[in-house]
C-alpha positions as CSV (number, residue, x, y, z in Angstrom):
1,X,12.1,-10.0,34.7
2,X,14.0,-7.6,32.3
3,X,15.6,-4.9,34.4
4,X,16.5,-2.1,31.5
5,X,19.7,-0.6,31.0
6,X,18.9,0.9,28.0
7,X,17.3,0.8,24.6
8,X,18.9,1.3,20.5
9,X,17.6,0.5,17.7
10,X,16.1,-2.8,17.7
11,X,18.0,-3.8,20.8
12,X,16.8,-3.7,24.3
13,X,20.0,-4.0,27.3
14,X,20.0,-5.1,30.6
15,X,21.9,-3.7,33.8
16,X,24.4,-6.4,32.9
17,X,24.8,-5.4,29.2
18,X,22.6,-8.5,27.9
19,X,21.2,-7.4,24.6
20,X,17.8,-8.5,23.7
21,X,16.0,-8.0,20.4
22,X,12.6,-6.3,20.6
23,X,10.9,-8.1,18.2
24,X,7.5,-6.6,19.1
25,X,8.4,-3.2,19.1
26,X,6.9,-2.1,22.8
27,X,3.4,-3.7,21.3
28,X,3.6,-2.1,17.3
29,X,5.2,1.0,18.9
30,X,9.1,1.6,18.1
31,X,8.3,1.4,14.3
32,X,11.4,4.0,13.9
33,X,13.0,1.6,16.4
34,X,14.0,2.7,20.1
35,X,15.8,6.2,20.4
36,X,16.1,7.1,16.6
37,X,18.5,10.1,16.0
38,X,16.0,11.9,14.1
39,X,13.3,11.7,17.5
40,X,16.0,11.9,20.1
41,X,17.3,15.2,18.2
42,X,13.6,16.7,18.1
43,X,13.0,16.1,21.9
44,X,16.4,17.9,22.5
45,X,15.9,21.0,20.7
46,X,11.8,21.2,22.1
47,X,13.0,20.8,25.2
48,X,15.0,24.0,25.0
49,X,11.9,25.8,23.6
50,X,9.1,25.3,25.8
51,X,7.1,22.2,27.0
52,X,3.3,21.9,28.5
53,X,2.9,25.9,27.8
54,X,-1.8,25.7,28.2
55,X,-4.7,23.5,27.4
56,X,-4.5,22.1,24.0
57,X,-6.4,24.5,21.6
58,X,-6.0,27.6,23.6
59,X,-2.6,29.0,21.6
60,X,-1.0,28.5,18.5
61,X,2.0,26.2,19.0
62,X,4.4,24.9,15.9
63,X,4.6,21.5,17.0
64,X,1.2,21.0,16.9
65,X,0.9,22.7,13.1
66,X,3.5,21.3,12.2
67,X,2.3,17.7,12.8
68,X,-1.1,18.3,12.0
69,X,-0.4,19.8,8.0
70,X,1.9,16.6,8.0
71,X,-0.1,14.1,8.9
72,X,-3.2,15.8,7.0
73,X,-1.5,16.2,3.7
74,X,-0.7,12.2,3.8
75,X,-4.2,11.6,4.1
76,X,-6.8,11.4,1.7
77,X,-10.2,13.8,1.7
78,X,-11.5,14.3,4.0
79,X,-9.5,13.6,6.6
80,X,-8.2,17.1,7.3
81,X,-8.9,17.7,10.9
82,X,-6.6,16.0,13.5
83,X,-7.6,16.1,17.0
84,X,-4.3,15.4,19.5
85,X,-4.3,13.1,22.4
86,X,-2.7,11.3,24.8
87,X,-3.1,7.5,23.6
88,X,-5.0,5.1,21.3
89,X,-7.5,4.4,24.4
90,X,-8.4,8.6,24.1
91,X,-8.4,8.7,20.2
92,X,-11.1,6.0,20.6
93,X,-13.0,8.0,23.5
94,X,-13.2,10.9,21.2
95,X,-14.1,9.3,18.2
96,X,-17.6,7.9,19.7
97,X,-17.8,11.1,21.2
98,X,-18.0,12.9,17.9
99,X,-20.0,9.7,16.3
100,X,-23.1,10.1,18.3
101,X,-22.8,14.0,18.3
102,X,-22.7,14.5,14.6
103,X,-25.3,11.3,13.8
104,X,-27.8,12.7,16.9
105,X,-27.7,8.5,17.4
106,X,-27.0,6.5,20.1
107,X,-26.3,2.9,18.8
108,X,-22.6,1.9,18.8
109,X,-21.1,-1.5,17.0
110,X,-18.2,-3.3,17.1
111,X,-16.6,-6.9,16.7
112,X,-16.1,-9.2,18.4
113,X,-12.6,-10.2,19.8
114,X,-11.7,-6.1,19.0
115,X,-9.7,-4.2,21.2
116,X,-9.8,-0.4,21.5
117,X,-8.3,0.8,24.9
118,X,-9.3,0.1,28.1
119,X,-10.7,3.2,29.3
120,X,-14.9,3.3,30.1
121,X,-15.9,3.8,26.5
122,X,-13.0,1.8,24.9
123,X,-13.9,-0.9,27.1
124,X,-17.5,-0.6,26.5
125,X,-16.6,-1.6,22.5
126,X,-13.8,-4.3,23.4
127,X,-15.5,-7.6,22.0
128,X,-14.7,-9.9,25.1
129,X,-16.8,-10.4,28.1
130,X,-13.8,-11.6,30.0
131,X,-11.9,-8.4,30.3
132,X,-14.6,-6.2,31.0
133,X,-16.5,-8.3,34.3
134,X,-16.3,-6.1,37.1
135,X,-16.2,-3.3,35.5
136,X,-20.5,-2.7,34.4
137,X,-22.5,-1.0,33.8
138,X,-20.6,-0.2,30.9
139,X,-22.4,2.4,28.1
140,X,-25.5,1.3,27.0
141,X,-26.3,0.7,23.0
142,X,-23.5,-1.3,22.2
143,X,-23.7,-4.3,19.7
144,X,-20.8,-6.9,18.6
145,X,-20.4,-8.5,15.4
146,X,-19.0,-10.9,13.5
147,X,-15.4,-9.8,11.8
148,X,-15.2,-10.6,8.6
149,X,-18.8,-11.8,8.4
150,X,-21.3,-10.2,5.6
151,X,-24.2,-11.5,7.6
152,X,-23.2,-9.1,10.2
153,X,-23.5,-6.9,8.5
154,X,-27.2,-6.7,8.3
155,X,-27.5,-5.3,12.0
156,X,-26.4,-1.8,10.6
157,X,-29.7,0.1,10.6
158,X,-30.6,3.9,10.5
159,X,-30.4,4.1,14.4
160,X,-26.5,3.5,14.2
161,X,-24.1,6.3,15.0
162,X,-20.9,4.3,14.4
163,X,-19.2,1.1,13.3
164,X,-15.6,0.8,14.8
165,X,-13.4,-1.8,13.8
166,X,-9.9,-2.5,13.6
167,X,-8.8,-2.3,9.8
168,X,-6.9,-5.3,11.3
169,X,-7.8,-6.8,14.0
170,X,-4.9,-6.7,16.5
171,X,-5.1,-8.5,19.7
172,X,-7.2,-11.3,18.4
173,X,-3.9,-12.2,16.4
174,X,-3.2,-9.8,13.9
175,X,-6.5,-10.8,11.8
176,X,-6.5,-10.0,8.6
177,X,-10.4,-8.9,6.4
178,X,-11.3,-9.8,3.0
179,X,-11.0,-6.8,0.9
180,X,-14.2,-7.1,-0.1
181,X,-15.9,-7.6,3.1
182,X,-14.0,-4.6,4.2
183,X,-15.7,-2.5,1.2
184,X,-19.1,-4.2,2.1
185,X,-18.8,-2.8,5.5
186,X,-18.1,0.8,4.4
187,X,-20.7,0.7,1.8
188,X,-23.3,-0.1,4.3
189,X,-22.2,2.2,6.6
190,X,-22.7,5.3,4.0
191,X,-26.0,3.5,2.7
192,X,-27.3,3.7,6.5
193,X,-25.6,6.7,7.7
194,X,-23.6,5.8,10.5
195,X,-20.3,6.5,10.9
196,X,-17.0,4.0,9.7
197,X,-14.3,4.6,13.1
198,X,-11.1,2.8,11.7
199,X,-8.8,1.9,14.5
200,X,-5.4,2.1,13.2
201,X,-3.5,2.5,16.9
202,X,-1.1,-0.7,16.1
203,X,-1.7,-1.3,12.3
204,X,-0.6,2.6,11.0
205,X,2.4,4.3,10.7
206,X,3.8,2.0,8.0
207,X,3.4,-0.9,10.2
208,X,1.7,-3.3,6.9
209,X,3.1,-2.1,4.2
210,X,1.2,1.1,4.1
211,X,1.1,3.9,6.1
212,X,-2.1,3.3,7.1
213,X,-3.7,-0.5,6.3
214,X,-7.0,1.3,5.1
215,X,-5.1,1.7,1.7
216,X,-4.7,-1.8,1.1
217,X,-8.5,-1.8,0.8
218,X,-9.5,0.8,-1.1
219,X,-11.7,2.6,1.7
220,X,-10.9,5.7,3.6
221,X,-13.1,5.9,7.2
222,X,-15.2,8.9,8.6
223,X,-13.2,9.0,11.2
224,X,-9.2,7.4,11.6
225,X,-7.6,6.4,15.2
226,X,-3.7,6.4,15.2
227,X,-1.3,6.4,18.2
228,X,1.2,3.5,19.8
229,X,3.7,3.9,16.6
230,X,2.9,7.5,15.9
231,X,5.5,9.8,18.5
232,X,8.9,7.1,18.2
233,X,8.1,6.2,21.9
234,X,6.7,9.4,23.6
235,X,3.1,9.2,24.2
236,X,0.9,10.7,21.9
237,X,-2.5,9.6,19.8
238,X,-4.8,11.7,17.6
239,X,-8.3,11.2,15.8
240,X,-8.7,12.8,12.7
241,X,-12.5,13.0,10.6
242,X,-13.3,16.5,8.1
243,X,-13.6,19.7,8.9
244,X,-17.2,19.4,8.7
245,X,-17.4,16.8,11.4
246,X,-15.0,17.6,13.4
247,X,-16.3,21.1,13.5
248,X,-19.5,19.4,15.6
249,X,-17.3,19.5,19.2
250,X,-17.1,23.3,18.8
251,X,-20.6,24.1,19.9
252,X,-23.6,23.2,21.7
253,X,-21.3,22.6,24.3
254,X,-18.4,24.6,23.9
255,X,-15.7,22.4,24.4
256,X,-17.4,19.4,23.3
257,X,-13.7,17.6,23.5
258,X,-11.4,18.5,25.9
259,X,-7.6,17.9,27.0
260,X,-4.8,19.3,29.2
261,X,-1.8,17.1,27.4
262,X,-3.2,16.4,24.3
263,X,-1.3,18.1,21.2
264,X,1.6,18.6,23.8
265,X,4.3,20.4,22.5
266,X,7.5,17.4,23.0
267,X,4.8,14.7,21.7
268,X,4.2,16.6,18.2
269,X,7.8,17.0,17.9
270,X,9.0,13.6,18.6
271,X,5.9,12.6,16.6
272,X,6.9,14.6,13.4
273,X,10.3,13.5,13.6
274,X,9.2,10.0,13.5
275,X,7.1,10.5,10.9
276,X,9.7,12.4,8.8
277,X,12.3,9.1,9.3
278,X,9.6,6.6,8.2
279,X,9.2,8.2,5.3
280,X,12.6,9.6,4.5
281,X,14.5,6.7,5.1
282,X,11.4,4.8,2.9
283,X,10.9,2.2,5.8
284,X,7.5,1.6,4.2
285,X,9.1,0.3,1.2
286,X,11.3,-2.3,2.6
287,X,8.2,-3.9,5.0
288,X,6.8,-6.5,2.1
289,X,9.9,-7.8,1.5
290,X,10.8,-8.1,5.7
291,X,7.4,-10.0,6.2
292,X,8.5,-12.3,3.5
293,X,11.6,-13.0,4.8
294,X,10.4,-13.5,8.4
295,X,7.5,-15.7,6.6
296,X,10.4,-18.2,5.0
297,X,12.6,-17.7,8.2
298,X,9.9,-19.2,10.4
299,X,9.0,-22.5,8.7
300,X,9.0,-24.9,11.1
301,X,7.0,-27.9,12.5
302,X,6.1,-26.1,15.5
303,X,4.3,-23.4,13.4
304,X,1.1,-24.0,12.7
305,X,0.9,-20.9,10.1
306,X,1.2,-16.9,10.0
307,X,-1.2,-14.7,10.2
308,X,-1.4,-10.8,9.5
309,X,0.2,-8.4,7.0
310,X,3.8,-6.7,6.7
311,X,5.5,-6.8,10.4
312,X,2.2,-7.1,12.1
313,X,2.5,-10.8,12.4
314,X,1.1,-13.5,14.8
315,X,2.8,-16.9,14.7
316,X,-0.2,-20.0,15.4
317,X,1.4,-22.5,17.7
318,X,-0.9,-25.6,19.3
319,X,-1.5,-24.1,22.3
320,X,-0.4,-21.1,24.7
321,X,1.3,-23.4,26.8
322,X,3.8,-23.8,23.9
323,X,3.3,-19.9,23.3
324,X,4.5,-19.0,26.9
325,X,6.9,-21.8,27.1
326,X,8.6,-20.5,23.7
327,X,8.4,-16.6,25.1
328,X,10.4,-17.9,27.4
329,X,13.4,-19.8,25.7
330,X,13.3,-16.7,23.4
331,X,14.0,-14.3,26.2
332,X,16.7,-16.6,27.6
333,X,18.2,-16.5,24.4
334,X,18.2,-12.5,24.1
335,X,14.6,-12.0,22.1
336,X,11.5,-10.5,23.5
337,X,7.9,-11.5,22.2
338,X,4.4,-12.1,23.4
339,X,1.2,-13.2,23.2
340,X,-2.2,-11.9,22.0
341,X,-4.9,-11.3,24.4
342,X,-7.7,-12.8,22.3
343,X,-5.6,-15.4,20.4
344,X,-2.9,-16.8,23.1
345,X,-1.8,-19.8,21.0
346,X,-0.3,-17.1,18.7
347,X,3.5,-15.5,19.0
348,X,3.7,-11.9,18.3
349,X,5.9,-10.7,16.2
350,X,6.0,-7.0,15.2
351,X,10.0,-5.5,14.8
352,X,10.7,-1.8,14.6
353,X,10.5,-1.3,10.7
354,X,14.2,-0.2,11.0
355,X,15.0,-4.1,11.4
356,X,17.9,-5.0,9.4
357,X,17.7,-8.7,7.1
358,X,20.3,-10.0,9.2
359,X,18.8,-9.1,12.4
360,X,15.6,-10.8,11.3
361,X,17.9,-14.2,10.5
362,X,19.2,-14.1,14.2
363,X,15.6,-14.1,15.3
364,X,13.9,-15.7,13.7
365,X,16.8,-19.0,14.3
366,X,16.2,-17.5,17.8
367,X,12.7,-18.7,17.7
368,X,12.9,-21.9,16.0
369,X,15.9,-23.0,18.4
370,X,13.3,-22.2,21.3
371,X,10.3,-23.8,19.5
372,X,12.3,-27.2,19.2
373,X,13.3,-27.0,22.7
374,X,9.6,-26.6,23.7
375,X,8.8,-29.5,21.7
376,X,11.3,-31.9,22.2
């Protein structure tokens, strides 16, 4: 087991000064890569300022502002009010919360194979039976469907408060919808009035080419979940839906969403900072032309195909014996990856976007040196 020295860049070191690339980015998280001037700089001078100071909403703190105009002027209408958290797991909490209190319904769906947190309510729309025995009752009124299936479609009725879906499906291997079906989706959701959640904890912050993957689609959600990339490695998550709906956890109860830590002050800074170097340094930009280098870097027999979009990546082996076997050789070799909960014959593969061309050479020979060894 990896014993951590520390962390730079795209490079992880042991207490013996091993390096190790991270080519999966904490799980889609170090998109500015680990300790990025820009975020270490911002923690530093917040630090000096003030840290937890009261419960989120109470004062007016600059962090918080500051993040919030930031993020809302990237988005499109109406996705003006951001709601800080702690984690994805939260941002998904909140977001049914304010489903079923602005639809008056009860009737939640998700997908199959989806992964939203692992909290009661996130794991109450996680689409595997497996990870949530032991855990029931869970909360009632939840359905699963099909991803990327119109048929499913059809089980959207006027007694839905929400659809949540990951814009791409994460954990069951970086699955990627057709554009079309994705449209399909949020047109019945409008025609039926429910609500379209878009989970973007791993797939935003420039992550697929985008900095968000709803604009590959040509959609924009009621209501958007982002964390895991969003603060350059401190903890932090938001949901963000309009004014008008978010304005429904303001009354009838008071406090219809609460948090102690959400919105915290070195989060928002660390979080802006992060933001500020993806797009400053145009890290967006350069992801297309990284996932097609890491596409024609990885040929080899032992690679079944690629799946996902930009550096959100799953690599199809023949089995997860091979998977974990090739995990392995990697990290003896000095590169970290993983698996997928829901498709564990897959590699993961999801760099910091700060990843250099030459850095994606030595691992992707890194892999296919391992893969052969498995094999041979």
């Amino acid at each position: 087991m990896l014993d951590v020295s520390h962390a730079e860049g795209v490079f992880i070191y042991d207490q013996h000064g091993k390096s190790y690339i991270d080519f999966i980015s904490g799980i889609a998280v170090s998109n500015t890569g680990h300790r990025h001037p820009k975020v270490i700089e911002a923690i530093r001078e917040q630090s000096e300022k003030y840290l937890h100071i009261m419960v989120y909403g109470e004062f007016i703190q600059g962090p918080q502002v500051q993040l919030a105009q930031k993020i809302s002027s990237l988005l499109p209408e109406p996705l003006q009010s951001v709601y800080f958290v702690n984690s994805g797991a939260e941002a998904t909490e909140g977001a049914l919360k304010l489903a079923k209190r602005a639809t008056g319904r009860s009737k939640m769906l998700a997908f199959h194979n989806a992964y939203h947190g692992s909290t009661h309510g996130a794991l109450s729309v996680m689409g595997s039976d497996y990870f949530k025995q032991g855990y029931g009752p869970l909360l009632p009124g939840v359905g699963f469907l099909h991803y990327n299936d119109y048929a499913s479609l059809e089980s959207i009725d006027e007694q839905t408060a929400c659809v949540i879906v990951e814009t791409i499906q994460g954990e069951a291997g970086a699955k990627v919808p057709d554009v079309a079906w994705l449209q399909a989706l949020s047109q019945r959701c409008r025609e039926m009035g429910a609500l379209l959640i878009l989970d973007e904890i791993q797939s935003g912050f420039g992550r697929t080419g985008k900095l968000f993957a709803f604009e590959h689609f040509g959609i924009v959600p009621d209501i958007l979940l982002m964390a895991k990339g969003m603060g350059g490695g401190i903890p932090i998550g938001a949901f963000v839906s309009s004014n008008t709906l978010m304005s429904k956890l303001s009354h009838d109860p008071v406090l219809g969403h609460i948090t102690t830590f959400g919105g915290n002050a070195l989060a928002c800074a660390a979080a802006l900072a992060s933001l500020n170097a993806i797009l400053d340094e145009k890290l967006i930009d350069k992801v297309a032309a990284k996932e097609a280098l890491i596409r024609e870097n990885l040929k080899h027999p032992g690679v079944e195909k690629i799946h996902g979009k930009g550096l959100m990546l799953a690599a199809e082996m023949n089995s997860n014996t091979e998977v974990l076997k090739t995990m392995e050789a990697c990290y003896r070799r000095g590169l970290i990856t993983d698996w997928f909960l829901f498709a564990d014959n897959c590699l993961r593969i999801a760099p910091p976007l700060v990843i250099t061309d030459e850095e994606i050479h030595k691992a992707c020979t890194i892999i296919k040196d391992a893969i052969t060894e498995v094999l041979s």
